[in-house]
C-alpha positions, -999 to 999 in steps of 0.1 A, spaced: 7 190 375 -30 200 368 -35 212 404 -3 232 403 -11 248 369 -49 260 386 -29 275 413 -4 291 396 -30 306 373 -54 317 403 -28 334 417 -27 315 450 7 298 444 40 311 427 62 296 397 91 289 422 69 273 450 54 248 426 88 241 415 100 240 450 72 217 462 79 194 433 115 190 440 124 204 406 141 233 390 143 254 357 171 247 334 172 281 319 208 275 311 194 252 282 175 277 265 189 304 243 173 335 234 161 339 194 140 369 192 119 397 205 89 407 189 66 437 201 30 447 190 28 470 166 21 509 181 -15 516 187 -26 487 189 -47 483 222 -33 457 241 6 458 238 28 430 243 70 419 245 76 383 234 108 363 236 117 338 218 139 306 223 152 276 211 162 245 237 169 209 226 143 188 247 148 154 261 131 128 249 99 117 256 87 154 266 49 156 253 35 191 239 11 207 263 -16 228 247 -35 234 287 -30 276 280 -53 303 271 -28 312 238 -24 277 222 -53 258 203 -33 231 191 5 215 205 23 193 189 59 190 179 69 196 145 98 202 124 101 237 112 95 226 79 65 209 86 49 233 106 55 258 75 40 232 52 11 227 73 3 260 76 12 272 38 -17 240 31 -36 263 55 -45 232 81 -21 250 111 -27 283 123 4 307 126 5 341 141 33 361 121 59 362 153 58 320 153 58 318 113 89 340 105 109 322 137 103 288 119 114 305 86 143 309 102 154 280 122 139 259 91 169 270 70 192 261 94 187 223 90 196 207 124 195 214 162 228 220 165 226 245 135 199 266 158 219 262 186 248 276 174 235 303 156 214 311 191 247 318 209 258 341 184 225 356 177 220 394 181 183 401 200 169 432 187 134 438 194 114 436 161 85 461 160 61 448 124 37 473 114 5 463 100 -7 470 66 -39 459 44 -30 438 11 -46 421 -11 -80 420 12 -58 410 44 -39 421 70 -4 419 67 25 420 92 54 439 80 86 436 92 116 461 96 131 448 61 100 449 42 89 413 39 53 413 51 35 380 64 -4 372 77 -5 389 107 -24 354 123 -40 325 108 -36 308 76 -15 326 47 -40 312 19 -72 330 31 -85 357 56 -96 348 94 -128 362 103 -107 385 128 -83 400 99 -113 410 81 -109 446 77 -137 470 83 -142 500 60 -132 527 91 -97 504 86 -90 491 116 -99 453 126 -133 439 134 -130 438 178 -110 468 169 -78 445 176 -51 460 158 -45 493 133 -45 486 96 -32 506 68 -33 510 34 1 494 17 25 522 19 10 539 51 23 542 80 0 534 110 -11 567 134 
């Protein structure tokens, strides 16, 4: 699987010829959508993420091998929060409030279900400065780290005094203002 990772992300091989050359195939009817979360405006690089939930099979191990994990592992919802509340898991807001979420639903087939009858609308935070960090706020006003650990700053959420993020990463704002 290495060698068809490297080629996939060199470019010299696609998704669906890997999977074709490996005799296997996507079961995208076992995933169902959660939610969509997009960057807040202005902030330089822009991106769309989905979301989904999927029961696994067993045995399946957690691969960290990309460029946006540090760490894989699976974990119940509720220890995942707990781990990161105890500030030993890092969380970027997206991946926090989706555990939040499916935490409270108790089981698999809890998620499940409430995946099927899920309404996907994109959900846009914007980014305000409290309490000395960088917050993500969401459409309903509940505001979360926008990455790391919720009990102390990262050096990247460190806001500098021109009020925008050291690597000039994302906007910040003053609680109550809007981002330009």
């Amino acid at each position: 699987m290495d060698r068809y990772r490297a080629d996939v992300v060199a470019r010299r091989r696609t998704f669906p010829d890997v999977l074709s050359a490996a005799g296997l195939v996507v079961r995208a009817d076992l995933l169902h959508a959660w939610a969509r979360w997009i960057t807040p405006h202005g902030s330089p690089r822009r991106y769309d993420t989905a979301f989904f939930v999927a029961l696994v099979p067993d045995g399946q191990e957690a691969d960290a091998h990309t460029t946006e994990a540090v760490e894989a592992g699976w974990w119940h919802p509720d220890e995942a929060l707990e781990r990161w509340q105890e500030d030993a898991l890092k969380l970027m807001a997206p991946t926090a409030r989706t555990l939040q979420e499916i935490a409270g639903l108790g089981d698999s087939a809890a998620v499940l279900a409430a995946a099927r009858d899920r309404e996907i609308r994109p959900i846009t935070p914007t980014v305000r400065e409290q309490d000395g960090r960088l917050m993500s706020v969401l459409p309903d006003d509940t505001a979360l780290p926008a990455a790391g650990f919720p009990g102390r700053p990262a050096m990247s959420e460190l806001a500098s005094e021109s009020g925008t993020q050291r690597g000039g990463r994302m906007p910040a704002t003053s609680a109550g203002e809007e981002p330009a």
